[in-house]
N, C-alpha and C positions, 0 to 999 in steps of 0.2 A: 553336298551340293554339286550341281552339272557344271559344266566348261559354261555354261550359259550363263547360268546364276551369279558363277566366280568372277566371269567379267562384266556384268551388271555390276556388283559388290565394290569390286576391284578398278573396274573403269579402265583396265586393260581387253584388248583386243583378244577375241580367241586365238586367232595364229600367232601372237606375242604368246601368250600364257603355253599352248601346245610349244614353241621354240624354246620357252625355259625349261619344260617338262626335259626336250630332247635334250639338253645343254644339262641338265642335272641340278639347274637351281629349285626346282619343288619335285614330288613324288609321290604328285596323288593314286589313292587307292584304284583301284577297277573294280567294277562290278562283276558279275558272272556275265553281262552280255558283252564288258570289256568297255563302258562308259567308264570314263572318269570322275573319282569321288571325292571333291575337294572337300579336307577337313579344316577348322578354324586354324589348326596351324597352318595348313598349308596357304589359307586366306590372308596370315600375316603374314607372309615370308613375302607373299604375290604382292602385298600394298607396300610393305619393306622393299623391296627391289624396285615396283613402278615406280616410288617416290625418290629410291637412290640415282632409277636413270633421270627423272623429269632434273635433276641438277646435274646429269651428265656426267652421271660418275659410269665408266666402261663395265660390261659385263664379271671381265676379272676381276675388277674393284668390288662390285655389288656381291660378289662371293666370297670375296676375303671379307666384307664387311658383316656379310649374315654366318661368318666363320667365327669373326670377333665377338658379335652379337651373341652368340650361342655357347662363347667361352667366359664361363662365369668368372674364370682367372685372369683374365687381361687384361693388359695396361691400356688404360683410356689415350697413352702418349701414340700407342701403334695406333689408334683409328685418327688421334689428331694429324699423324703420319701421313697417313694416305688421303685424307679432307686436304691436309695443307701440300699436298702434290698437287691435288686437284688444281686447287685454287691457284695455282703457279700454273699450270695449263691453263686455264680460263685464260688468266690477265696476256699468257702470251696468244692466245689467239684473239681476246682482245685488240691488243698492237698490232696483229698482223693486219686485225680485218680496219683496225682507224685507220690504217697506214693505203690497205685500198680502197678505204674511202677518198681518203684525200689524194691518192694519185688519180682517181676516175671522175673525184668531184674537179679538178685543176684539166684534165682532158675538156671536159662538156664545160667549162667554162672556156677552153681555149675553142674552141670549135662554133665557125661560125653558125650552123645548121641552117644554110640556107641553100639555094638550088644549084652554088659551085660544087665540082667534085671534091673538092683538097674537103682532106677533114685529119684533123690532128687524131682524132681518136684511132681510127683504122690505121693511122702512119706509124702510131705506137705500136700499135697491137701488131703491125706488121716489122716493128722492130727496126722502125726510121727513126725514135729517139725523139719524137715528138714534146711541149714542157711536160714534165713533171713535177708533183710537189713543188 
């Protein structure tokens, strides 16, 4: 199947699918005009990786994962491994992003948005120390 096909199938973008080509995570065939021939495996590798980023697992990761994948000998504790890093990055940018919610939600509540110029948000933002949190 074409780069077209693969991501019809796949529901990956062609300049995604061509970037993992260059990056080494698939290796479809060529044709003699030098189109790309995507095989069923290389069709799961592509929905295995799309699916590992859609959870925002890093490029690195989706490699060590389709490395684990393809090792009939591995310990299921290594892929718990790297899911449970993951998952400890989520929850901290999680915290990071509650945390600028609630400094930006406490800004636009202090800020009267009416036709004076004072506005607590700019005074923060300009590093006047406006409320926070």
């Amino acid at each position: 199947m074409n780069i077209k096909e693969a991501s019809q199938r796949t529901g990956l973008p062609s300049k995604t699918i061509r970037y993992y080509e260059d990056i080494g995570l698939v290796a479809p065939q060529r044709d003699t005009n030098g189109y790309r021939r995507f095989s069923d495996k290389d069709m799961h590798r592509l929905g295995f990786v799309g699916r590992a980023r859609a959870l925002g697992f890093s490029i690195e990761e989706c490699r060590n994962l389709l490395a684990l994948y393809a090792d009939q000998t591995r310990a299921s504790a290594e892929v718990k491994e790297i899911a449970h890093q993951h998952l400890i990055e989520i929850d901290r940018r999680i915290a990071e992003m509650t945390e600028m919610r609630n400094t930006l939600g406490q800004l636009v509540r202090c800020c009267a948005g009416d036709d004076r110029p004072d506005c607590p948000i700019l005074e923060s933002l300009a590093g006047g120390g406006a409320a926070t949190s």
